[in-house]
LOFI-756966 format. One line per field, with one value per residue (C-alpha): residue in one letter; x, y, z. Coordinates in nm, 2 decimals, padded with zeros to 4 digits, always signed. Layout:
residues N
code: [A,...]
u: [X,...]
v: [Y,...]
w: [Z,...]
end
This chain:
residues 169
code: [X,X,X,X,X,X,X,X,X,X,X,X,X,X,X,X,X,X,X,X,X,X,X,X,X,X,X,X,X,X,X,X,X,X,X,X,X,X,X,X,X,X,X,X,X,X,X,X,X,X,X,X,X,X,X,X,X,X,X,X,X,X,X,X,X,X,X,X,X,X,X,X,X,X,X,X,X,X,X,X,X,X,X,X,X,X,X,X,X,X,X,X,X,X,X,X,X,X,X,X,X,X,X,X,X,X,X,X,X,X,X,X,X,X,X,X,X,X,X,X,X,X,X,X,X,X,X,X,X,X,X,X,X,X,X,X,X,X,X,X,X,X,X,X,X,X,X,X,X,X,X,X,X,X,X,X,X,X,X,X,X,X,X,X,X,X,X,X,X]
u: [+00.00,+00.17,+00.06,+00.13,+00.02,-00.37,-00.42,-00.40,-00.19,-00.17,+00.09,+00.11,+00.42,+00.36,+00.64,+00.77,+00.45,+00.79,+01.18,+01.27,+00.99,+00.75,+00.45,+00.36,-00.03,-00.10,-00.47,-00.60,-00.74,-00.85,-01.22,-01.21,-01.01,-01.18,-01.53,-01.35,-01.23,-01.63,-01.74,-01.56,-01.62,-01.97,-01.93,-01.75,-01.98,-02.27,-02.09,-02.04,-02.44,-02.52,-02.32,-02.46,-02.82,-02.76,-02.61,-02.87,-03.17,-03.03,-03.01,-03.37,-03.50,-03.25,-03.42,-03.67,-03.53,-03.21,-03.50,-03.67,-03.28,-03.18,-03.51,-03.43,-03.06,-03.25,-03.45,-03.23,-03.06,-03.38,-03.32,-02.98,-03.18,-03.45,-03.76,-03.91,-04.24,-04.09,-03.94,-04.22,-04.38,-04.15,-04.08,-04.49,-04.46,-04.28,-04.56,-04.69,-04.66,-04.47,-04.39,-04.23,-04.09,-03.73,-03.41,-03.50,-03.83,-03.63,-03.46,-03.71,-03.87,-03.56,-03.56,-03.88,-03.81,-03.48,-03.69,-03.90,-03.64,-03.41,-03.77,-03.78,-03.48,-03.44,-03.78,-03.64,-03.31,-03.52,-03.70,-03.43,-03.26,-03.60,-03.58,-03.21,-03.25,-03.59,-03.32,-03.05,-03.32,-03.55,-03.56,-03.67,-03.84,-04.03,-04.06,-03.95,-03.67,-03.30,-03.04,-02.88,-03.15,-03.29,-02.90,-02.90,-03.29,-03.18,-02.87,-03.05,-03.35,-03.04,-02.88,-03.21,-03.30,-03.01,-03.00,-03.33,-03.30,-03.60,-03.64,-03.75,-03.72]
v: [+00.00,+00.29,+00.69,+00.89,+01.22,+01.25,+00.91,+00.51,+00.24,-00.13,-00.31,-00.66,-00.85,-01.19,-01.36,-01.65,-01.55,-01.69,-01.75,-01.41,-01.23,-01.11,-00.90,-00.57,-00.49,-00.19,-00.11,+00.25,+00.15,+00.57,+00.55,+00.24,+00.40,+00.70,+00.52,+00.28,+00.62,+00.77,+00.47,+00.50,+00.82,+00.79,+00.47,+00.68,+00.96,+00.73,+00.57,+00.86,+00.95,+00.60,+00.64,+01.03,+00.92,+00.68,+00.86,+01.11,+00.82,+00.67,+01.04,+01.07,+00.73,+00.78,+01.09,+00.98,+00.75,+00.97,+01.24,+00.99,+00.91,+01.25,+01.30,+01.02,+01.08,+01.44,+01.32,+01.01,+01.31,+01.36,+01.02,+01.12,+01.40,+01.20,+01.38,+01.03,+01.13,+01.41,+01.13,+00.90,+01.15,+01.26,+00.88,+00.80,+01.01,+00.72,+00.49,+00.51,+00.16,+00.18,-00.15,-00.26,-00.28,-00.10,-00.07,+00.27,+00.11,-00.11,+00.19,+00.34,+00.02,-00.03,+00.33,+00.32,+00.03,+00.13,+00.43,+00.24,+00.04,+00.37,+00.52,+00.19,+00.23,+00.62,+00.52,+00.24,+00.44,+00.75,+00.48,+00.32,+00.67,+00.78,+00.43,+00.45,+00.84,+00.70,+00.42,+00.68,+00.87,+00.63,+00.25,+00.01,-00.19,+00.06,+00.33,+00.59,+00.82,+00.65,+00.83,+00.99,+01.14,+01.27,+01.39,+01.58,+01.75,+01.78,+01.99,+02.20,+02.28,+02.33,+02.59,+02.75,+02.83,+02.97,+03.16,+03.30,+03.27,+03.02,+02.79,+02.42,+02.12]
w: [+00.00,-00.13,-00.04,-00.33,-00.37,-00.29,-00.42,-00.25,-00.48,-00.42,-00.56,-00.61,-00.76,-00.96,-01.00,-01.25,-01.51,-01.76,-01.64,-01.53,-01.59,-01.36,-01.35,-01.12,-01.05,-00.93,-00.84,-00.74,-00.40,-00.33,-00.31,-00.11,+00.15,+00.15,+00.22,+00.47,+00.70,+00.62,+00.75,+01.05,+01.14,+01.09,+01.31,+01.56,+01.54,+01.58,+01.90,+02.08,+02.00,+02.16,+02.46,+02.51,+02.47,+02.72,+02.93,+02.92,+02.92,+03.23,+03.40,+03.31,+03.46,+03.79,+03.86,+04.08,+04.29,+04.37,+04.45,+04.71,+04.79,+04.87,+05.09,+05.29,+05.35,+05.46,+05.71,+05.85,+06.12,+06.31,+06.45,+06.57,+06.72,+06.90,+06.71,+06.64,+06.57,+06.30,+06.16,+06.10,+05.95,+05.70,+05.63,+05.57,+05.27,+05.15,+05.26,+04.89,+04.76,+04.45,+04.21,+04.22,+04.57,+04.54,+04.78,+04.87,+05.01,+05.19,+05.36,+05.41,+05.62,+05.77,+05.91,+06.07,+06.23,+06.39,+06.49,+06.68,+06.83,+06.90,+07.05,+07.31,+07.41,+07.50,+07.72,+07.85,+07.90,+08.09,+08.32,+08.41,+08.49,+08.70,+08.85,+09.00,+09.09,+09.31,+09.46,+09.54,+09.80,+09.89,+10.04,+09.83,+10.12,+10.29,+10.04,+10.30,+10.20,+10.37,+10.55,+10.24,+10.16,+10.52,+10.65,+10.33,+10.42,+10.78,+10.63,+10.43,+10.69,+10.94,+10.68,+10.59,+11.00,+11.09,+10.79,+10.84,+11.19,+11.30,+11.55,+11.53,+11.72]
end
């Protein structure tokens, strides 16, 4: 394959056509070449459309789930904040049941649950708290405050007399 000038030549040797002689063919191969690199670039051109119309289709059908995403991933902080019932609110807008059934639904499911869960224990947490705060002042037997609790009401009864100068017995 030979480039000369503006043109494409193939040459092809034939040898032993008669002792010592042989032949040279040489073919214009121009147009053939220049509809092979057309037919590539429209190839490539075509290619690159593909791949941009895909690109731009898949944008188009993500669109609503990275939207229901992003509203999630907005509201998941509320739980880190302890405004449960804000949360299952926000996160019943997603009760709509969609097919089919997707990850984000999932999430979504999976969120109120640990809300729940997350509720029980901050009440369980608080009763517990309300529960050991009652044992530090108060005997569990007889429900009457123990001496902790009464040396540090005598104390303060003691403090506030002579402060404001009263008498008790």
């Amino acid at each position: 394959l030979v480039h000369l000038a503006d043109d494409w030549l193939e040459i092809f040797r034939i040898a032993g056509l008669a002792p010592g002689v042989d032949a040279y063919v040489i073919n214009d191969v121009t147009q053939q070449r220049l509809g092979i690199q057309a037919a590539t670039r429209k190839s490539l051109i075509i290619g690159v459309l593909g791949v941009l119309l895909s690109e731009m289709l898949l944008l188009v059908i993500m669109q609503p789930p990275l939207r229901r995403l992003k509203k999630v991933a907005r509201v998941l902080p509320l739980l880190a904040d302890r405004r449960y019932d804000e949360l299952r609110a926000e996160l019943a807008r997603f009760g709509v049941v969609k097919l089919p059934h997707d990850e984000i639904d999932l999430m979504v499911e999976t969120a109120v649950s640990l809300t729940d869960r997350m509720e029980r224990l901050q009440q369980d947490r608080e009763q517990a708290e309300e529960r050991f705060l009652w044992l530090a002042d108060h005997d569990p037997l007889t429900r009457l405050t123990n001496r902790r609790r009464f040396n540090e009401d005598f104390e303060r009864i003691v403090e506030q007399a002579a402060r404001y100068q009263h008498q008790g017995a």
